[in-house]
C-alpha positions in Angstrom: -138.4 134.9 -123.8 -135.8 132.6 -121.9 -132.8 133.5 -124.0 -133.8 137.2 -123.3 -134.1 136.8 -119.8 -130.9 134.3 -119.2 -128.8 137.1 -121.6 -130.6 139.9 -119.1 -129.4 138.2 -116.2 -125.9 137.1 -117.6 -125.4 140.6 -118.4 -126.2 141.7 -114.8 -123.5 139.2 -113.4 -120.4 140.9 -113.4 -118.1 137.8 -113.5 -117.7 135.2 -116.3 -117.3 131.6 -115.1 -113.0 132.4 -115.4 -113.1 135.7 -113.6 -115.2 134.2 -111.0 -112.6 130.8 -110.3 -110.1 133.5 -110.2 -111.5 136.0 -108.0 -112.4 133.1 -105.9 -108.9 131.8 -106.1 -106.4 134.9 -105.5 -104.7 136.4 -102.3 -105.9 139.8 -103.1 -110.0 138.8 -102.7 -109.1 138.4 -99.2 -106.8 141.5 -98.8 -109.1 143.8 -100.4 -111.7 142.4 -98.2 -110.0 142.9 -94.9 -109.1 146.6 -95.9 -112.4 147.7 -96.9 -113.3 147.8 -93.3 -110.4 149.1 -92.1 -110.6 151.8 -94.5 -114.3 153.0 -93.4 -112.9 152.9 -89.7 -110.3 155.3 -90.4 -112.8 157.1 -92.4 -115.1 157.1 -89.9 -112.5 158.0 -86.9 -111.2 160.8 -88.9 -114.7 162.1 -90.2 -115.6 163.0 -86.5 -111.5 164.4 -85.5 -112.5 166.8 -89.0 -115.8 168.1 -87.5 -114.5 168.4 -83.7 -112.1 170.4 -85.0 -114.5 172.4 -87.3 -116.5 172.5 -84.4 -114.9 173.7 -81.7 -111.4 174.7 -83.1 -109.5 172.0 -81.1 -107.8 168.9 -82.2 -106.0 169.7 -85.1 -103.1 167.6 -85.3 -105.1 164.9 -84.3 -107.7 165.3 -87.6 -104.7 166.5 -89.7 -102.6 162.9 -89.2 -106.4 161.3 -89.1 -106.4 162.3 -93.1 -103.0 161.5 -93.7 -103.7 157.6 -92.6 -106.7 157.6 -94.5 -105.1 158.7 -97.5 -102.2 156.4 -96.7 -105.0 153.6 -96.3 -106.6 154.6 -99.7 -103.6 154.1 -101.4 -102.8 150.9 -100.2 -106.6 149.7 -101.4 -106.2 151.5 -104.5 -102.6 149.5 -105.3 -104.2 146.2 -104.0 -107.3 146.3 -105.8 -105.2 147.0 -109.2 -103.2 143.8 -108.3 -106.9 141.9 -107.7 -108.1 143.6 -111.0 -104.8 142.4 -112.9 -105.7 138.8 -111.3 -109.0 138.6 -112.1 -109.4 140.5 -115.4 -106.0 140.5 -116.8 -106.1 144.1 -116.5 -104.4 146.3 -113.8 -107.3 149.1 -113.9 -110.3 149.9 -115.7 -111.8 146.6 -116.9 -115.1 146.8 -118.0 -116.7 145.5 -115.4 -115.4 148.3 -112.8 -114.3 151.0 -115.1 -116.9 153.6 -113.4 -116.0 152.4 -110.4 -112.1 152.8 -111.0 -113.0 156.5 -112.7 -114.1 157.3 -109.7 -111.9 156.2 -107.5 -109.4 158.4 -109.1 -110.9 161.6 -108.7 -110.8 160.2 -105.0 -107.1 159.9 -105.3 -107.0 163.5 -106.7 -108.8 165.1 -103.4 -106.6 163.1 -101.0 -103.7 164.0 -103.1 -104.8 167.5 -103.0 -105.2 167.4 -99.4 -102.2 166.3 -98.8 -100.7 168.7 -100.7 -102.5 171.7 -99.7 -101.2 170.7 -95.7 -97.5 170.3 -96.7 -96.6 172.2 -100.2 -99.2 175.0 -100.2 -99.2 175.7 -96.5 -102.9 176.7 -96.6 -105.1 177.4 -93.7 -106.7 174.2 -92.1 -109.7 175.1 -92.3 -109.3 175.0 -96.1 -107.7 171.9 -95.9 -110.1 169.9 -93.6 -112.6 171.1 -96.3 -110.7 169.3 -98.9 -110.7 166.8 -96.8 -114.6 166.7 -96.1 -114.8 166.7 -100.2 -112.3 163.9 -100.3 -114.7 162.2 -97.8 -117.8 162.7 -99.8 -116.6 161.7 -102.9 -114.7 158.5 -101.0 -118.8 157.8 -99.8 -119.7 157.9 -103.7 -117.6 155.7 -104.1 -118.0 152.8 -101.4 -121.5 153.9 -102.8 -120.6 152.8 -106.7 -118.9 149.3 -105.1 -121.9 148.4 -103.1 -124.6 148.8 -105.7 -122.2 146.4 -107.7 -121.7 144.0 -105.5 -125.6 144.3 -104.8 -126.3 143.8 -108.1 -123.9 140.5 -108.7 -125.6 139.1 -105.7 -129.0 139.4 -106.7 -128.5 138.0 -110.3 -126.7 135.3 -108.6 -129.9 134.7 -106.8 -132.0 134.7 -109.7 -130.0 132.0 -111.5 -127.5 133.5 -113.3 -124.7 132.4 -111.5 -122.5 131.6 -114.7 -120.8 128.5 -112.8 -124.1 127.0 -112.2 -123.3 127.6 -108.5 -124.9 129.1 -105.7 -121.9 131.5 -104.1 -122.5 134.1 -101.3 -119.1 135.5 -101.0 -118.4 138.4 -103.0 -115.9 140.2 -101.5 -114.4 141.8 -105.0 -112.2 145.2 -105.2 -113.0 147.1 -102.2 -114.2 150.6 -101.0 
């Protein structure tokens, strides 16, 4: 019953003892979690420009550059978290223990992308375009959702005693939202 439980709980951590040293131990933990934040500001801030502008028809340029930072933000996260993925897993995306999570964070990518694309290349209406945007948003939400739950997750397996370092450890910043 122990060896089922400790493998249970093993499993539920989503560092070994090496990813864990070097997560703790790399530049871009700390990045990653200083951006997170700053990219659910600008997420934030530009969620309400969207829906003023929705709302009442005013504010456009101000939502429209509002989406453009955020996606500019998203990339940055999404380039820094590959370099903290590469450091920590030896792997610059998909590593088992955030392949969902990177999955996802592409199709993120793709409605930003399209967004961005759809305001400059395509010349579409802006209403079609801030909902792209709104779409981007939602699935960016999933997303931060997916990272959460994970992080959630580490930190109560931690708790239960299957910290793999034999350590109690409450900082688990990881590859941000």
């Amino acid at each position: 019953m122990h060896n089922q439980t400790t493998a249970k709980q093993e499993k539920a951590d989503i560092y070994t003892r090496e990813e864990r040293v070097r997560r703790d131990a790399t530049p871009w933990t700390l990045v990653q979690g200083i951006l997170a934040p700053i990219q659910f500001l600008v997420f934030g801030v530009s969620l309400v420009l969207i829906i003023r502008f929705m709302w009442t028809g005013e504010g456009q340029e101000a939502a429209a550059m509002s989406v453009l930072v955020k996606t500019l933000v998203l990339y940055t996260i999404m380039v820094t978290g590959a370099a903290w993925e590469k450091a920590v897993f030896g792997q610059w995306l998909f590593a088992p223990a955030f392949f969902w999570e990177d999955v996802v964070s592409f199709g993120v990518i793709a409605l930003h992308t399209l967004y961005v694309w759809m305001w400059f290349g395509a010349n579409a209406d802006p209403a079609t375009c801030f909902l792209i945007a709104l779409a981007a948003y939602a699935s960016y939400l999933v997303n931060a959702a997916q990272f959460l739950i994970k992080f959630g997750m580490a930190r109560r397996a931690r708790a239960a005693g299957s910290d793999r370092l034999g350590q109690s450890d409450d900082s688990e910043l990881g590859v941000a939202i």
